[in-house]
C-alpha positions in Angstrom: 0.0 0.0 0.0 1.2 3.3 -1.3 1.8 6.5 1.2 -0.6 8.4 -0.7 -3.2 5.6 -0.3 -2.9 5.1 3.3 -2.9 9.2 4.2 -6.4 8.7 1.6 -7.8 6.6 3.8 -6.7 8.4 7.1 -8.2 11.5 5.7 -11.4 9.7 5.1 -11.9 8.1 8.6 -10.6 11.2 9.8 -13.9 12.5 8.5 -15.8 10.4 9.9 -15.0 10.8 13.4 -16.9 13.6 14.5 -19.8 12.1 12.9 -19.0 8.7 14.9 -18.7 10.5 18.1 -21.4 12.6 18.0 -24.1 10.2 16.6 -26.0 10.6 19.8 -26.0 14.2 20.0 -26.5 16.4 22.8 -29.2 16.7 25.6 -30.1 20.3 27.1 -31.5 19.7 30.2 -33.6 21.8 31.8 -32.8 22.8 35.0 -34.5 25.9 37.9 -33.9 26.7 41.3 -36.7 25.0 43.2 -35.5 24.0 46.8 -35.6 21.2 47.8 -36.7 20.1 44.8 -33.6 21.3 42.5 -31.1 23.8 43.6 -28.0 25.7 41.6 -25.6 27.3 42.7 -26.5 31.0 42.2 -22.8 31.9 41.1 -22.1 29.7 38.9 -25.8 27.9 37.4 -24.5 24.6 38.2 -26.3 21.7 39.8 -25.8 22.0 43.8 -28.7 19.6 45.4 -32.0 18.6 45.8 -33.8 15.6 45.0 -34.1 15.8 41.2 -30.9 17.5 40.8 -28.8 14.7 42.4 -31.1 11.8 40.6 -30.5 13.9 37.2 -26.5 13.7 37.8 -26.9 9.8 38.7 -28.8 9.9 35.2 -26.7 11.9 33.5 -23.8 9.6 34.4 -25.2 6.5 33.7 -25.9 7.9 30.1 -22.2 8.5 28.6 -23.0 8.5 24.9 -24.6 11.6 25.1 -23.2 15.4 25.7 -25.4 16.8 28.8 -25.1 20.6 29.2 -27.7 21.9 32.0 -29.6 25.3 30.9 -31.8 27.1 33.6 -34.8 28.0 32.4 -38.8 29.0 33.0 -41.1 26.5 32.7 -43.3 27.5 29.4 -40.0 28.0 27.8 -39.3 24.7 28.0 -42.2 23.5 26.8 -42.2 26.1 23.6 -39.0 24.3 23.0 -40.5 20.6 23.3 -43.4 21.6 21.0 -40.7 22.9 18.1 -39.0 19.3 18.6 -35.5 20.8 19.6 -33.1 18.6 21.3 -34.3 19.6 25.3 -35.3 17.0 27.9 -36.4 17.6 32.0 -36.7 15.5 34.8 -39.4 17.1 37.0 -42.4 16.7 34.7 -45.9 16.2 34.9 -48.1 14.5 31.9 -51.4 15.6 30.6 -53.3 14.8 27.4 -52.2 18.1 26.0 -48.4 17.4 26.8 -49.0 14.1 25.4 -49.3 15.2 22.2 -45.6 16.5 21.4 -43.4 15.0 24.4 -42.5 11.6 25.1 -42.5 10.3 28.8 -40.0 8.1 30.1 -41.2 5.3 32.9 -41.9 7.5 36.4 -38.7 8.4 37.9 -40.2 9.6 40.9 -43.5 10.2 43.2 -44.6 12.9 44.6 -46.9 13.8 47.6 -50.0 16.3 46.7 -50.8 19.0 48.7 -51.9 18.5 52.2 -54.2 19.9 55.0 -51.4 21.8 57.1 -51.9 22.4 60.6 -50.8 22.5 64.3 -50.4 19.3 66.1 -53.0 20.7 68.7 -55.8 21.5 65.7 -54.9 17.9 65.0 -55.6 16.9 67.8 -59.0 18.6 68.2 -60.0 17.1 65.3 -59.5 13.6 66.4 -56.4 12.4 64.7 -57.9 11.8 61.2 -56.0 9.7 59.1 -57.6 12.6 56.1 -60.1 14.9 55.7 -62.2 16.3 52.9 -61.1 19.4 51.8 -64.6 20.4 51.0 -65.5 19.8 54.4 -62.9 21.7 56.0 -63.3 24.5 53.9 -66.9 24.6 55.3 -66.2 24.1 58.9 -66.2 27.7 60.4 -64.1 26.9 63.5 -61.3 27.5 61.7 -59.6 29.6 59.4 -57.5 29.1 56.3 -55.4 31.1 54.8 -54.5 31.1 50.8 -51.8 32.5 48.9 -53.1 35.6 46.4 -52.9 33.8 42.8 -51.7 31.2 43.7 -52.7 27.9 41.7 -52.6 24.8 43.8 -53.1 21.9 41.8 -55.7 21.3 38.8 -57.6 19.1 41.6 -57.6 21.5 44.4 -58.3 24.7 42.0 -61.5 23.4 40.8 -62.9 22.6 44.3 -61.6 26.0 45.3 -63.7 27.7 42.4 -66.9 26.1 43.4 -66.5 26.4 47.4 -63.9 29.2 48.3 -66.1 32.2 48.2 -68.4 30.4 51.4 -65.7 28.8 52.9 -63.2 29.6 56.0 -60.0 30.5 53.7 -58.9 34.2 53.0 -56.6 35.0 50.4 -53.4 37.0 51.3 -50.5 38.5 49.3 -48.0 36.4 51.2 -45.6 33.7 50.5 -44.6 30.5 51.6 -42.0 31.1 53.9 -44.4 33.8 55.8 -47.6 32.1 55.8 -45.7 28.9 57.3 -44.6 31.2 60.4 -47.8 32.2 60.5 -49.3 28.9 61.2 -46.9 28.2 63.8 -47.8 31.6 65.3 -51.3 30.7 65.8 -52.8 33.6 63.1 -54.2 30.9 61.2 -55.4 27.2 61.9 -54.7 25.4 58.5 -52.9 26.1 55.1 -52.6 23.9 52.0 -49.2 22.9 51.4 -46.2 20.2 49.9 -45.1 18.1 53.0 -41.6 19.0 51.1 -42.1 22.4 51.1 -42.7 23.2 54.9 -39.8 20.4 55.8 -37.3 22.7 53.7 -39.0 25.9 55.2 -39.0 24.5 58.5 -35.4 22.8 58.6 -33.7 26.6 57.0 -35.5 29.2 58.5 -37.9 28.4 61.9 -36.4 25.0 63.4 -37.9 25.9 66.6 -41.2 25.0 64.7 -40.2 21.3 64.4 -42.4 19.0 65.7 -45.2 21.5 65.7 -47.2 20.6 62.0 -49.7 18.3 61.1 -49.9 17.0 57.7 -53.6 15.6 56.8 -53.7 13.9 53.3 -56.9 15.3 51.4 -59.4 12.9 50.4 -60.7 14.6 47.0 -56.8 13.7 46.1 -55.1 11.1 45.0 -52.6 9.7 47.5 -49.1 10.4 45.0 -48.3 11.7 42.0 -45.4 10.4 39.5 -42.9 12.2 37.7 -41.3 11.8 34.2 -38.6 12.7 32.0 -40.0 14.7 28.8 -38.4 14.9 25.9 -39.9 15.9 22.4 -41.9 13.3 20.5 -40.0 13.0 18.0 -37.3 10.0 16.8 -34.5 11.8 18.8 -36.4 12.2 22.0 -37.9 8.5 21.6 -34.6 7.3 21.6 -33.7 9.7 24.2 -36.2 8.5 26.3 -35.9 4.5 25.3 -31.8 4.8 26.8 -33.7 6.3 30.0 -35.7 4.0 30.8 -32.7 1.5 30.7 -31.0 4.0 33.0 -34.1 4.1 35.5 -34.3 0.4 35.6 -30.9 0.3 36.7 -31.2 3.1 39.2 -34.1 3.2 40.9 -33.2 -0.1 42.8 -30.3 1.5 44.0 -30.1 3.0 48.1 -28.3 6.0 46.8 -31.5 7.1 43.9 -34.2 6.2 46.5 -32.5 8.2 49.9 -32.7 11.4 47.6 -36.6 11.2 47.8 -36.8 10.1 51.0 -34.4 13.2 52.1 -37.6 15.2 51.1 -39.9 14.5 53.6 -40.0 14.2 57.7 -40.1 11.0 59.5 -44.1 11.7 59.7 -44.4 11.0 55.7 -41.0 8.2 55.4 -43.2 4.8 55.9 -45.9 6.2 53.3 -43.4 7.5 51.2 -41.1 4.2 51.1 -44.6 2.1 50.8 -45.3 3.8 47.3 -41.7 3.6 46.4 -41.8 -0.1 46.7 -45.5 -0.9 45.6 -45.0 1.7 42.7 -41.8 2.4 41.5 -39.6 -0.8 42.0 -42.3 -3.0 40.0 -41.4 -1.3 36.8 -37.7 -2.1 36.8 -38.7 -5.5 36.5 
C-alpha cells in the first residue's frame, strides 16, 4: 500500500469521526432553582442539590453517549421548546393529554406527595387524629380559618374545588408567601394552610427550626394519595430514543439505596413509611 493511499484513507476516517462520536447528540436539560426540589448554585448555574438535581446527575452519568449541558430555564420555555422538537429534555415533569401530544415520557422516575391539609399538632388533635379529611368539608367548617396565597394555583384538583366552594368557605386569600404564611401557622394567626409536605420540611429545617415538631400533615381525600414524575423529551425519533436509553438508565437506578434516599431526604419522619410504601408498591415493579 502506497503512502498516498494510506494518508487517503486516514483523511477519510478522519472524516468520519466527528460524525461517529457525536451520533447521539446532545441533551439540554432543563434545570431551575426549586429547593428542595432542585437547587443551583447561584454563582455559577451549576447543579448543587436537591432531590431531582442529584437523581439527574446519577442519570446523566449512567448515560455517557450523550453530551449533557444543563440550561436554567422557566417553565413555558421549555415547553415552547419541546413543542418545536429541539433537542431539550427535564426530569421534573408532569403529563397531561395536551403534553401528550408533542413529548414523550420516560417510565416515572419519581413520586410525589400532593398538597396536604397543614396544621398545628393541637388542631390535629382537636380534630380527632384523622387519618384525612375532605377538603370540601374543612373548607366549610367555620371553627377554623385558612389562609391562601393571592394567585396562587394549587393543583388542577384542588383549584376546581376551590372555584366552586372558596367564596363560602373559612379561607382568606393573602399576598404572602410561603415562607411567611408557614410562620404564620406556627404563630397561631391561622389554623390550617394547604401545602407540599416537602415544602414546609425545607422551610421549617432553613429558616424556623424551633417549629419542628409542631405541623400536622392531613392527606386530602378529593386527592389522589401520590403523584409520578417523568422525563420529557420531544416526541420525535430523537427524544424517543432519548427517552428509550432512560428507561434503561431508571431500571438500573431506581433499585439503588443511593436514587431512593434522595426522595426520601424530602420529607420528615411523619411522611418516610408512606413515602417508602409507594416507592416499593410503585416504582420498584417497573424495573422489573
Amino acid at each position: 500500500m502506497t503512502a498516498g493511499r494510506i494518508i487517503g484513507m486516514i483523511a477519510v476516517l478522519y472524516m468520519f469521526l466527528p460524525v461517529i462520536g457525536d451520533a447521539k447528540g446532545k441533551i439540554t436539560w432543563m434545570t431551575t432553582h426549586w429547593p428542595p426540589l432542585m437547587e443551583l448554585d447561584q454563582a455559577s448555574g451549576k447543579i448543587a442539590g436537591g432531590q431531582y438535581g442529584s437523581q439527574l446527575k446519577m442519570i446523566q452519568k449512567s448515560m455517557p453517549g450523550y453530551d449533557h449541558v444543563n440550561q436554567e430555564m422557566r417553565w413555558k420555555r421549555f415547553w415552547y421548546f419541546l413543542e418545536k422538537g429541539e433537542t431539550f429534555c427535564n426530569c421534573m415533569a408532569y403529563k397531561n393529554r395536551t403534553r401528550e401530544t408533542f413529548a414523550a415520557f420516560s417510565i416515572p422516575i419519581s413520586i410525589i406527595l400532593p398538597n396536604h391539609i397543614v396544621m398545628r399538632t393541637d388542631t390535629f388533635e382537636q380534630l380527632g387524629f384523622p387519618e384525612s379529611l375532605s377538603l370540601m368539608d374543612m373548607m366549610q367548617d367555620m371553627r377554623f380559618k385558612g389562609v391562601l396565597i393571592e394567585s396562587r394555583s394549587y393543583s388542577h384538583d384542588i383549584d376546581r374545588i376551590l372555584g366552586i366552594y372558596e367564596k363560602r368557605s373559612n379561607f382568606t386569600r393573602t399576598v404572602i408567601d410561603e415562607q411567611t404564611y408557614i410562620k404564620m401557622l406556627g404563630s397561631k394567626r391561622m389554623d390550617y394552610i394547604l401545602e407540599y409536605p416537602f415544602v414546609v420540611k425545607d422551610t421549617v429545617d432553613r429558616h424556623f427550626p424551633e417549629l419542628k415538631k409542631m405541623f400536622a400533615y392531613v392527606p386530602i381525600t378529593e386527592l389522589s394519595p401520590f403523584y409520578y414524575v417523568y422525563i420529557a423529551c420531544p416526541k420525535n425519533e430523537w427524544g424517543k430514543a432519548v427517552i428509550k436509553k432512560v428507561n434503561e438508565v431508571l431500571k438500573r437506578l431506581i433499585p439503588k439505596e443511593e436514587f431512593r434516599i434522595e426522595l426520601m431526604q424530602m420529607y420528615g419522619k411523619e411522611q418516610h413509611k408512606k413515602v417508602n410504601g409507594f416507592y416499593n408498591s410503585h416504582l420498584l415493579p417497573l424495573t422489573e
